[in-house]
N, C-alpha and C positions, 0 to 999 in steps of 0.2 A: 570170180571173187571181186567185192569190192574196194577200191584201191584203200589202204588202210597206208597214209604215210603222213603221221603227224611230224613236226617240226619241234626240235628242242634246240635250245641252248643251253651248250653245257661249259661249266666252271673249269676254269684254267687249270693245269695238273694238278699245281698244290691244293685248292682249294675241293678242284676231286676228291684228295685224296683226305683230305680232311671231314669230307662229309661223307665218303663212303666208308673211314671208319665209323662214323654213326650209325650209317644204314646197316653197314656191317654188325654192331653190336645190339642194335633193334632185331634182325634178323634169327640172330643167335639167339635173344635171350626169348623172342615170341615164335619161333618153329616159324620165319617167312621164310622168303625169299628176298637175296639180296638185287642190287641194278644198280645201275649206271647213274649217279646222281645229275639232274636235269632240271631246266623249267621250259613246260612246257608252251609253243608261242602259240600252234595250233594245234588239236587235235585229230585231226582228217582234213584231207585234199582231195579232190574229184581228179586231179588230172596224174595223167601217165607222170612216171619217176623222172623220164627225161626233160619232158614240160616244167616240175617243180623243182630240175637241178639249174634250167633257165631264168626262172623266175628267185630262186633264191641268189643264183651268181649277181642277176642284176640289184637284189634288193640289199644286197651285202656287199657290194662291190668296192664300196670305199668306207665300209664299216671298218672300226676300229674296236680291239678288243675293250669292254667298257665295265664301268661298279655297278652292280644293286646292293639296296640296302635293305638289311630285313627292318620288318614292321612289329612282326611278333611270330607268336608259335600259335598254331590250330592246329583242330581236329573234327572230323564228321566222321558222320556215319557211310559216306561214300569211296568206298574199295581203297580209289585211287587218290584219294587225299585223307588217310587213315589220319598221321598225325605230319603236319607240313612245316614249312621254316615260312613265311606271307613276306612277299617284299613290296616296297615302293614301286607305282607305275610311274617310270620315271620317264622324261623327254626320250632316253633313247627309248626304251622299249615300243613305247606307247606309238613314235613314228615307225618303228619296224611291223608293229602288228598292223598300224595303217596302210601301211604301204605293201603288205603281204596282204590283206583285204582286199585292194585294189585291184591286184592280179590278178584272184583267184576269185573275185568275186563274191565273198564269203568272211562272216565276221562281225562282233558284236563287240567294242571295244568295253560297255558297261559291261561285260559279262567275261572281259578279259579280268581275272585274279593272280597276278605272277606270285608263284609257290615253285619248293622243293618240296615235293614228299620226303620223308624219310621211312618211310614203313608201307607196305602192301598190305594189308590184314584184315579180316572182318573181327571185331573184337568192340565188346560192351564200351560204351558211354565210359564209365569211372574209370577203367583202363585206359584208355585214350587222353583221358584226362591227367591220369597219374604218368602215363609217358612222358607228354605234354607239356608236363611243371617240371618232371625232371632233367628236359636237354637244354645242356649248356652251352652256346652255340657263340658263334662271334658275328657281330652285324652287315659285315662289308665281304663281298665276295666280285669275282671277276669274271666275265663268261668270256671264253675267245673262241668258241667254234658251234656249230651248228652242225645236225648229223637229222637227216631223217631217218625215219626208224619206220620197222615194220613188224610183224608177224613172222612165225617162220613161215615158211612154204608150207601153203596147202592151210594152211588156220587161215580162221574168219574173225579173229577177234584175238586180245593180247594176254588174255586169260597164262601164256607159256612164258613168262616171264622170264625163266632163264634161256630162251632161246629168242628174244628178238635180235634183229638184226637191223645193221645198218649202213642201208646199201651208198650212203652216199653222206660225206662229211666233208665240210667245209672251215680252215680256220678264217677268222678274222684276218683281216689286212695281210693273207697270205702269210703269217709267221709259223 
């Protein structure tokens, strides 16, 4: 199997749990499934878990837990950005994606878009759109830990949504 261990940042408890009751109530009223609210930095690494637990200790090392700001609300037609929260590429992120590029030798910063999903779902254009206009959202959010994430065991892809796992979490500035 190949290694499947994308990199997220995820939002400080409150701010969790503030967006996972949205995801929550997206879930419910569209038959999804619910998750871990996240943004994602990368989506796939080539190297072993222990490799990418080196690589992020160093690239996080004297990180500090920090704000994005959203931008607006979207939607596509692709799975996994059904309807999303868009934030600002802001100095920190944009030096974290750098510097995780560098590592891992891998990475397009024009092609980096920092988003929340809030919804999983295949579902028509106008629905997407009526989501869309309707979340009421607050602009400033916090991320203080970083978790790679996988498949369960023995999947080849993330398709099991309620069973990923995540073998390996890190907070900010050790708090």
């Amino acid at each position: 199997m190949k290694n499947l261990y994308p990199i997220w940042l995820v939002p400080q408890k409150n701010d969790e749990q503030y967006l996972k009751k949205i995801i929550d109530k997206l879930a419910q009223d569209y038959s999804a499934l619910s998750f871990t609210p996240h943004l994602t930095l990368f989506t796939e690494t080539k190297f072993s878990l222990e490799k990418l637990q080196q690589i992020i200790n160093a690239v996080f090392e004297h990180q500090e837990p920090f704000e994005i700001t959203k931008t607006g609300i979207g939607q596509s037609d692709y799975f996994w950005k059904t309807v999303f929260l868009e934030f600002e590429l802001n100095e920190t992120l944009k030096r974290l994606f750098e510097n995780i590029s560098a590592k891992i030798e891998h990475g397009d910063i024009s092609l980096f878009k920092p988003h929340i999903s809030l919804i999983y779902k295949t579902l028509a254009e106008k629905e997407r759109i009526k989501i869309a206009e309707s979340i009421q959202s607050k602009d400033k959010f916090i991320l203080d830990r970083v978790f790679v994430t996988t498949p369960k065991e023995g999947d080849n892809d993330f398709s099991d949504i309620e069973n990923w796992r995540h073998p390996y979490k890190k907070n900010l500035n050790n708090l």
